[in-house]
N, C-alpha and C positions, 0 to 999 in steps of 0.2 A: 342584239347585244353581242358586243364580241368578246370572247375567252380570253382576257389577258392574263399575263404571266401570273401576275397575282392570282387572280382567281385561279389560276392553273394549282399554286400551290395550297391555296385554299382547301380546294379538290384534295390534294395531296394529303392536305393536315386531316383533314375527314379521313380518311384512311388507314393514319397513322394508331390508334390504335387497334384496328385487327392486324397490323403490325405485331402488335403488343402480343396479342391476344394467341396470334400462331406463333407464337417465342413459346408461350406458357405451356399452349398445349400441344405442339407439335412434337412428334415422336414419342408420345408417351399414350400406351398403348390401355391405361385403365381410365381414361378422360371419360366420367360420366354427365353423360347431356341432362340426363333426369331429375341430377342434382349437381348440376356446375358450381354453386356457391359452395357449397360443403365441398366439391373437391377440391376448392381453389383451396382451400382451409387447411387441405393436407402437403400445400406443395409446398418446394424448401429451395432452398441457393435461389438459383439464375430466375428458377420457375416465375419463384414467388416475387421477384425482384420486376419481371416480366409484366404481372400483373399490375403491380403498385404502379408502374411506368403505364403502364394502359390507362391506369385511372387519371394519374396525374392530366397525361393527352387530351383526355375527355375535359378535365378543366378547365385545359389552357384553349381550347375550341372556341368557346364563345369570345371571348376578349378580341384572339387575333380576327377572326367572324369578322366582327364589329369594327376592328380597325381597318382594316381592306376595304368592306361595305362604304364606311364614312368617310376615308381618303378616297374612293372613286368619286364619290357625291361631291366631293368638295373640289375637285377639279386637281388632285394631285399631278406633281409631273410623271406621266407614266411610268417613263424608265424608273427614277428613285424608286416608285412605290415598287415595282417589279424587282428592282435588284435588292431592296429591303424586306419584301416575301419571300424571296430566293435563301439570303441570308438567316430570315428567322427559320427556316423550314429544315435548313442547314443544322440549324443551332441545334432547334427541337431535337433531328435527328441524333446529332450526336450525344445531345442529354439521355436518348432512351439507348442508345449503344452504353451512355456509360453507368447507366443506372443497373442495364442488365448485367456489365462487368462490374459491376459491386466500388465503381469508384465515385465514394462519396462529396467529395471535397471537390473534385474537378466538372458533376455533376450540378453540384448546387452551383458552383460560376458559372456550369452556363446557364442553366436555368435560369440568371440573374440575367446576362448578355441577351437572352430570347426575348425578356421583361422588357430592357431598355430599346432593344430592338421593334418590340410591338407598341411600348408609346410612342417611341419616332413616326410608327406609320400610323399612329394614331393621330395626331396630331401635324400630319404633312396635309398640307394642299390649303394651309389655315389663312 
């Protein structure tokens, strides 16, 4: 089987949140391993905003997963699907940029553009 782009960013979106996860806790010097939920519970701003972005991530996984998986099986045209992985990967990213800059309203549009973005690839190759 060959690694296409898709799956490339596939790859990519699997990773996206320890993304998250080293926003929340990177540089902060009392991150306790023994009790990570309770410390997540003490974090504030960007931190905390960091986290919620990581969860969201985790979410949106299986959907796009499944959209990638079932457009290759369906005989999608490569390129579209690739440059439609490309662009949700885009979108996601820029969702968890602005989730962590605290911009609410510009956040939830894309999160909306990623949505329509992963039924198109849902539903290509039909």
């Amino acid at each position: 089987m060959t690694l296409t782009i898709a799956y490339g960013c596939l790859l990519a979106a699997f990773m996206m949140p320890f993304v998250c996860a080293g926003i929340a806790k990177g540089g902060r010097s009392r991150y306790d391993n023994r009790a990570p939920r309770q410390w997540e519970r003490s974090l504030q701003g960007y931190r905390l905003r960091a986290v919620a972005a990581e969860s969201n991530t985790f979410e949106a996984l299986p959907f796009f997963a499944a959209a990638v998986i079932i457009a290759h099986q369906r005989g999608a045209p490569q390129g579209t699907l690739d440059a439609l992985a490309m662009v949700w990967l885009a979108l996601r990213s820029g969702y968890v940029a602005l989730y962590v800059a605290d911009r609410a309203t510009a956040r939830s549009l894309v999160w909306t553009a990623a949505l329509a973005v992963n039924i198109w690839i849902f539903v290509l190759g039909g």
